[in-house]
C-alpha positions in Angstrom: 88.0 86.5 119.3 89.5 89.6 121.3 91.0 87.2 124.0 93.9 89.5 123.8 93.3 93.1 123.1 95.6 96.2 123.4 99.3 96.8 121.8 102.3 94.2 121.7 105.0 96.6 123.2 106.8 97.0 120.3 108.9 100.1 118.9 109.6 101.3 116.1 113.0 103.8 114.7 111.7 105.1 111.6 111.8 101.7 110.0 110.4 98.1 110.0 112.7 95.6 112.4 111.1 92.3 113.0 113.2 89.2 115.0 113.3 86.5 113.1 113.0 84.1 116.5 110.2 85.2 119.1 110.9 86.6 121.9 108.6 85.0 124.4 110.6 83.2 126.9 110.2 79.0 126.4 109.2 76.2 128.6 112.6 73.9 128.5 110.0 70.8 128.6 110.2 67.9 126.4 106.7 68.7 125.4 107.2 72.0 124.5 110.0 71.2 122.4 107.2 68.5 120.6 105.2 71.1 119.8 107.4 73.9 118.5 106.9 74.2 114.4 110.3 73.1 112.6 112.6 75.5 112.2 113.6 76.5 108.7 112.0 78.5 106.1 108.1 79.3 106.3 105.8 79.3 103.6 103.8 82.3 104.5 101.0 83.0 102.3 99.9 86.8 101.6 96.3 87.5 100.3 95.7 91.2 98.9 93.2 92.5 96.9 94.2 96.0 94.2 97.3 98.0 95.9 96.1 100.9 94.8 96.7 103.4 97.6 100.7 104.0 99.0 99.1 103.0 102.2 98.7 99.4 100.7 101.7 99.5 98.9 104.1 100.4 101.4 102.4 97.7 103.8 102.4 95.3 101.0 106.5 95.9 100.7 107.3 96.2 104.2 106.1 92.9 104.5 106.8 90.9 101.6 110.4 92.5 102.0 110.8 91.5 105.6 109.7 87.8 105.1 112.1 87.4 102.3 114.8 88.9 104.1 114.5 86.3 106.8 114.8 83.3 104.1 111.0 82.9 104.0 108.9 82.2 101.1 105.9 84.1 100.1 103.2 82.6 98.0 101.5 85.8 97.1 98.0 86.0 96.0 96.0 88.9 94.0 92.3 89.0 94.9 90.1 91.5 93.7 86.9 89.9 95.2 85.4 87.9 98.0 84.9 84.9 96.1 88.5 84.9 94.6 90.3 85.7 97.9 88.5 82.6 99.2 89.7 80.6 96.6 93.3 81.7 96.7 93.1 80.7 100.8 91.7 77.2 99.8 94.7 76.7 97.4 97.4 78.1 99.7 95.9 75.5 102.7 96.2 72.2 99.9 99.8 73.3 99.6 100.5 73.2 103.4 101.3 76.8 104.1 102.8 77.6 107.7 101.1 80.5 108.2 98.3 82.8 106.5 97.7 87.2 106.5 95.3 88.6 104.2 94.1 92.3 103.8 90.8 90.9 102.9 88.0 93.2 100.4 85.5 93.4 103.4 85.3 92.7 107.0 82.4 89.9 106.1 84.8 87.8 103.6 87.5 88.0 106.7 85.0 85.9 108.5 85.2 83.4 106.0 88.6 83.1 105.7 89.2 83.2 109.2 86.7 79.9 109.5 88.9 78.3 107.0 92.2 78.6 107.7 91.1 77.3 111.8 89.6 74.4 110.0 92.8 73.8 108.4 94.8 74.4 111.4 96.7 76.8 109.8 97.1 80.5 111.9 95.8 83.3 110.1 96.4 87.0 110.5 94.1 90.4 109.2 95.8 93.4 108.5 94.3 96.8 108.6 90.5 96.1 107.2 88.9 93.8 110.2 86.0 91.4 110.4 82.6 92.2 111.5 82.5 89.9 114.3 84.0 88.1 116.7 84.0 84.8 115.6 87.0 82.2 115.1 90.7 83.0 116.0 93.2 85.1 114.2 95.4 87.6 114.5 93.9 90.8 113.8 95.6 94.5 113.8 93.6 97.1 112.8 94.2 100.8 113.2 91.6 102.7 115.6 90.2 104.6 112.9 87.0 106.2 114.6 89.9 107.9 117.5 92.1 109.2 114.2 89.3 110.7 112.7 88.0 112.5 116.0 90.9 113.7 116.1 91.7 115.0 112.7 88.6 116.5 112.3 88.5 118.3 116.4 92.0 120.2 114.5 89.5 121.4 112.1 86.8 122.2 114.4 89.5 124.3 117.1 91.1 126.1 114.0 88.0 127.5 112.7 86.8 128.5 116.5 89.8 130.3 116.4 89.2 131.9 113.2 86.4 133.4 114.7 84.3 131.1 112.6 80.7 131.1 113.2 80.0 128.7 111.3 81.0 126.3 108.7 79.7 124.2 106.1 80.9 121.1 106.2 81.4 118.1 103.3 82.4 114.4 104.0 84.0 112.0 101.2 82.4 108.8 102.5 84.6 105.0 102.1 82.5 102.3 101.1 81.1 101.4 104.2 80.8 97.8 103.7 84.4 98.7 105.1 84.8 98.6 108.8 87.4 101.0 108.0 85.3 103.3 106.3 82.4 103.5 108.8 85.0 104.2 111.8 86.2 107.2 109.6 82.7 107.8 109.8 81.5 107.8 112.8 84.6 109.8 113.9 83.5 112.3 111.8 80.5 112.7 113.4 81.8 112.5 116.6 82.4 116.0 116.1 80.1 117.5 114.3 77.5 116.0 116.8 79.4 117.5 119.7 78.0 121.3 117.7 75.5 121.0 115.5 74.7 124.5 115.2 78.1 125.4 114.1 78.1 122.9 111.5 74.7 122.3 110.1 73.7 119.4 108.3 77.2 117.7 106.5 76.9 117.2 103.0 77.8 113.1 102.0 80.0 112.5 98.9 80.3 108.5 98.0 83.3 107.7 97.0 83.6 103.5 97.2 87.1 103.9 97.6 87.0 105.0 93.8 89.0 107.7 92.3 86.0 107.9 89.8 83.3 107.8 91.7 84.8 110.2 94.0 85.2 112.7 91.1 82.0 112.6 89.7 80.2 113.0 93.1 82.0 115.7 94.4 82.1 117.6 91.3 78.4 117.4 91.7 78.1 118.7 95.7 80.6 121.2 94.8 78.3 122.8 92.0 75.3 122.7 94.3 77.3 123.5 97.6 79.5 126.2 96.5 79.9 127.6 99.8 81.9 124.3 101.5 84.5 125.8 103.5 85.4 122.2 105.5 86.1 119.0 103.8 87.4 115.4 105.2 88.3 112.8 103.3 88.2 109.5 104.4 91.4 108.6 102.7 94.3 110.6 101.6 94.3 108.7 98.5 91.8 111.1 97.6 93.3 114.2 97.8 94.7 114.7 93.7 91.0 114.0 93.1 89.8 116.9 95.7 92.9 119.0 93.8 90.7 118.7 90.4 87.4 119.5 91.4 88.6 122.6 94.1 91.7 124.1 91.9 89.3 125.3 88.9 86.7 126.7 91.8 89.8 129.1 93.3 89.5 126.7 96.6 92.9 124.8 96.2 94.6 127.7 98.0 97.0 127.5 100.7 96.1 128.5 104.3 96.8 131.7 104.7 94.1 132.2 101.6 90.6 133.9 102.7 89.4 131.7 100.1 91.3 128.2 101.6 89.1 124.9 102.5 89.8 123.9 106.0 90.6 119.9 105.3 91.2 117.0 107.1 92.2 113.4 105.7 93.2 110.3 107.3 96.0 107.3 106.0 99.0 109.7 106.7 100.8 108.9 103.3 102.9 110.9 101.1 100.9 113.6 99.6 99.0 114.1 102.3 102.5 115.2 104.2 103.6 117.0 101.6 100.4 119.0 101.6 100.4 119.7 104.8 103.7 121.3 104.5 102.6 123.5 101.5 99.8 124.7 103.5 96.7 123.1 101.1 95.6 120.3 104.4 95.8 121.1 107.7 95.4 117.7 109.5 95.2 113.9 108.8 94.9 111.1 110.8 97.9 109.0 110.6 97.6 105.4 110.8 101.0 104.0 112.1 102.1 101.4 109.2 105.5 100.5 110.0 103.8 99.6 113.9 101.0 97.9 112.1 103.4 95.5 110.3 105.5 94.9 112.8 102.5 93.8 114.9 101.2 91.5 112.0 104.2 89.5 111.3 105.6 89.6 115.1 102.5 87.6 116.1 101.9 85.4 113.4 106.0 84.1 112.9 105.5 83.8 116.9 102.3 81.9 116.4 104.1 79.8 113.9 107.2 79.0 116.0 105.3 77.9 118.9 103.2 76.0 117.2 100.0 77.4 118.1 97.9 77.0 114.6 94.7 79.3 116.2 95.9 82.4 117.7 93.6 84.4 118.9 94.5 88.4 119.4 93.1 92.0 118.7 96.2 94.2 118.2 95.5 98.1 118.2 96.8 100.9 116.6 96.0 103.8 118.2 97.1 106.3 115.3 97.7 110.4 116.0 96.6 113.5 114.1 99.5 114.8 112.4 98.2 119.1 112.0 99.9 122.0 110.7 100.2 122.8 114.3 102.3 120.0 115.7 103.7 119.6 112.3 107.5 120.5 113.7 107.4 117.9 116.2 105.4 115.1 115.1 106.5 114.9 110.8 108.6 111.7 111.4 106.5 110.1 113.3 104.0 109.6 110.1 105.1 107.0 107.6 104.0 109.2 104.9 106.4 111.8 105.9 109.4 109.5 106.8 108.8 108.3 102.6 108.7 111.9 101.9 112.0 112.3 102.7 114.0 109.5 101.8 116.1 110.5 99.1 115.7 107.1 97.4 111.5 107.2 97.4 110.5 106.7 93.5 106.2 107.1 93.7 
């Protein structure tokens, strides 16, 4: 896998435009015209598990939309589990599907499906939760979440410098880390609070599993023994209502220009976390591009269709940004979160 790695120069206006014909330039050959797929509408099937963040459900519509726009059927598939996401890709090869994309539960079932579907002959793309190797061929766009969360969290670290800070205590709200998204949220994390140890101390770890829930319960447990938490990341915005709950009662959900205000950093870039950082509750997130992501996703694989090459093979980045209080004037529309935010017709 990773034969091709790096961005498809694509743009993107503040909304998702995908060209129903690709745009690569075609051999005139006899042969090539052999191989192209027939033209007409493509069965495209679309393997999800729980939509439970706006992150996924924005994707999930940009996507679904975009296809059916463009005549095209999609056999969607709700699978909560490895076992039943494997299943549902079994069933959509016996029915002769053009073409396959799957935000898979963890990056070791996307291994699985991946194996299938080039069995089958049948090309297959990964959206936004990659596998944990390199095997097989598929189309894979992931967003480069260990960069986003460096950067999100270095806002944090220069504010506080500039506070005069001399110190600060800081608290992580670990993913599930079966999740290769998770543990590059992670690691980015730690990429700065490596880089100065004695200003931060030793991070205190709040498991969340992706889980409203679970998140709850554990932090309202760090924050009772760890009153003194002045920094906090989350490793998903979804998270921040939850964070609300727990700080709010404390006197800790206060705006910025509060002595008593959290420093915070997310990453997604979705609604509430833009609206919060307008309020003045967050200062940073890192913004994965979603609109760009599913653009990539569906560019490749209706190109991979219409040529007719049933094993593509290609690592798509997305290398994301930091939207901050600071550049928050420049750079609002240029999160999908924000561009949601304010469209008069947005319903959450």
């Amino acid at each position: 896998m990773r034969n091709l790695k790096g961005v498809i120069g694509l743009t993107m206006a503040g909304a998702l435009v995908l060209a129903a014909t690709p745009a690569l330039a075609q051999d005139e050959s006899p042969a090539a015209d052999e191989s192209m797929a027939a033209t007409g509408p493509l069965d495209i099937c679309f393997i999800h598990e729980d939509l439970e963040t706006e992150f996924w459900l924005a994707g999930h519509k940009a996507m679904t939309e975009t296809l059916a726009a463009q005549g095209d059927n999609v056999l969607e598939r709700y699978g909560p589990d490895a076992n039943s996401q494997l299943e549902l890709l079994n069933d959509c090869i016996a029915q002769g599907v053009d073409g396959i994309f799957v935000i898979p539960k963890d990056g070791s079932i996307a291994l699985t499906l991946i194996e299938e579907a080039n069995a089958a002959d049948i090309p297959i793309g990964i959206f936004n939760r990659p596998p944990q190797g390199e095997e097989g061929n598929a189309i894979v766009v992931q967003a480069d979440n260990r960069t986003i969360a460096r950067d999100a969290v270095q806002y944090i670290y220069d504010v506080a410098k500039e506070m005069g800070k001399e110190s600060v205590t800081p608290l992580i709200m670990v993913g599930d880390l079966g999740d290769p998204n998770a543990v590059g949220r992670y690691e980015g994390f730690y990429d700065v609070i490596n880089s100065d140890p004695e200003f931060f101390g030793e991070p205190i770890e709040v498991p969340t599993k992706w889980d409203a829930a679970t998140a709850q319960a554990n932090l309202q447990a760090a924050m009772a023994a760890n009153p003194d938490v002045d920094f906090l990341f989350t490793s998903s915005d979804f998270l921040f209502p939850t964070i609300k709950g727990i700080l709010e009662p404390m006197g800790k959900w206060v705006t910025r220009d509060d002595p008593n205000h959290v420093l915070m950093a997310g990453l997604d870039g979705d609604v509430n976390a833009c609206r919060q950082i307008k309020e003045g509750y967050v200062d940073s997130t890192g913004v994965q591009n979603l609109y760009y992501e599913a653009e990539l996703m569906l560019n490749a694989l209706l190109e991979a269709i219409q040529t007719g090459n049933t094993q593509p093979d290609a690592w798509l980045d997305d290398p994301g940004f930091a939207l901050t209080a600071g550049n928050l004037a420049e750079r609002e529309m240029d999160m999908w979160g924000c561009i949601l935010l304010a469209d008069p017709d947005y319903n959450p």
